[in-house]
N, C-alpha and C positions, 0 to 999 in steps of 0.2 A: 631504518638503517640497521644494517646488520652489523654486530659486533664483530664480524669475521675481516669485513673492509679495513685496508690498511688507514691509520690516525694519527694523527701526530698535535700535537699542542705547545706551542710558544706563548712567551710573555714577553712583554717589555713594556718599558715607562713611556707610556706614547697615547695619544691618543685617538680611538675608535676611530676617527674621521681620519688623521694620519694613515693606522694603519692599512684600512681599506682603500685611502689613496696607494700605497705601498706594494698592496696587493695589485692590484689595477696596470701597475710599473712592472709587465711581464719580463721585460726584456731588462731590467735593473737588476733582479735578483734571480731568473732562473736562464733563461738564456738568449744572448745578443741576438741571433737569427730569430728576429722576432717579428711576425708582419702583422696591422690589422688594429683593431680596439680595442680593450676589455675593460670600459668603463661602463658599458648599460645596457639593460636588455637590448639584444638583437645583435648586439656589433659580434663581428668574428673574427677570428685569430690564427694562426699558424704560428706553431714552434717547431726548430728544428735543431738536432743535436745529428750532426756530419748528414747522412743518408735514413735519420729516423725523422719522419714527419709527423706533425700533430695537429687535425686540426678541431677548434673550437668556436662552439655559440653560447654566450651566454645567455642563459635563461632566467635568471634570475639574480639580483642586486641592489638592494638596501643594503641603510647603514649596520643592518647588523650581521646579512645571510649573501652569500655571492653564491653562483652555482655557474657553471662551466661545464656545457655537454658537448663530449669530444662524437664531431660526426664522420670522423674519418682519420684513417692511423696507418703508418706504415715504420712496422716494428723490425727491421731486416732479420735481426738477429733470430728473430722467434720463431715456431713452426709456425703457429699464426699470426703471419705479420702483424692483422687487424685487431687485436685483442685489446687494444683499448676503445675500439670504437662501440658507442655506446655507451660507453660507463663516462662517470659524473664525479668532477671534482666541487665539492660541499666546501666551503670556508664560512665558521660562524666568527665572530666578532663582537668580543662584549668586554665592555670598562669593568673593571674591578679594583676600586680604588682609584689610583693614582696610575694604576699597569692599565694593559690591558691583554686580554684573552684572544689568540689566534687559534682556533682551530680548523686545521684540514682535515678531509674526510676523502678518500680516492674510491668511491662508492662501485663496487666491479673489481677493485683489486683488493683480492681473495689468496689465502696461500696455495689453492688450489690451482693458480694460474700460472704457466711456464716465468711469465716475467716478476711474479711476486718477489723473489728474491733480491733481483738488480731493480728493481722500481722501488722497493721498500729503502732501497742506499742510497736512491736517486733524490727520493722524495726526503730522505732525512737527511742529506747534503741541504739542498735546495729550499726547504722548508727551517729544518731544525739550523740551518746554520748561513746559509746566504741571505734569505730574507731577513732571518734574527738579525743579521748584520746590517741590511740596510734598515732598518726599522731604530737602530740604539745608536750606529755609527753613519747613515746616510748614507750608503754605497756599499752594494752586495757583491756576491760572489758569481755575478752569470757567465754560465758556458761561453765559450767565445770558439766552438769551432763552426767552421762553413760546411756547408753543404758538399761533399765530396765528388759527386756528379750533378754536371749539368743537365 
């Protein structure tokens, strides 16, 4: 893992098995346009924020490691639409105490990437502050916009 991938770490009074349920609850704390699984290897996923598509397989998920590899991305904004396709969202998960340890890892976003900038706001909206939310108070803060064309 390269120190350069954008990171983030949360805590809360919860436990392991919560919060990887939590995680799991895409559409609870990152956003509504949410189709698909992400409770076990294999299942796939789609997210959408207006006209930006995302989609995902998870490849990995125990109670302590989930891994999420986006196979396909449509970034409008960006010169390259596709720039997250390929790269891998890491989430480890460990008790410490009475808390416990969320960490995400966006493995591919690098500062070196046109979207590092608004992904790095996105992710620590949605990580450092939506899911923190649903994880302490039951209910996040996900995107509620649609799809802008049909």
């Amino acid at each position: 893992m390269s120190t350069q991938d954008y990171a983030t770490t949360i805590h809360a009074s919860t436990s392991a098995k919560e919060a990887v349920e939590a995680i799991d609850r895409v559409g609870a704390w990152w956003t509504s346009s949410f189709e698909g699984a992400a409770k076990r290897v294999g299942d796939t996923f789609n997210v959408r924020f207006g006209d930006t598509f995302v989609a995902f397989e998870v490849v990995e998920h125990t109670d302590e490691k989930i891994v999420w590899h986006v196979t396909d991305s449509v970034l409008p904004w960006l010169r390259d639409k596709t720039e997250w396709t390929g790269t891998d969202i890491v989430w480890r998960v460990a008790a410490e105490g009475r808390d416990t340890r969320v960490q995400m890892t966006h493995r591919g976003l690098v500062p070196t990437v046109e979207c590092y900038p608004n992904c790095e706001r996105g992710w620590d909206f949605y990580v450092g502050k939506s899911l923190q939310k649903l994880l302490v108070e039951g209910e996040g803060l996900p995107d509620g916009r649609k799809r802008e064309h049909a």
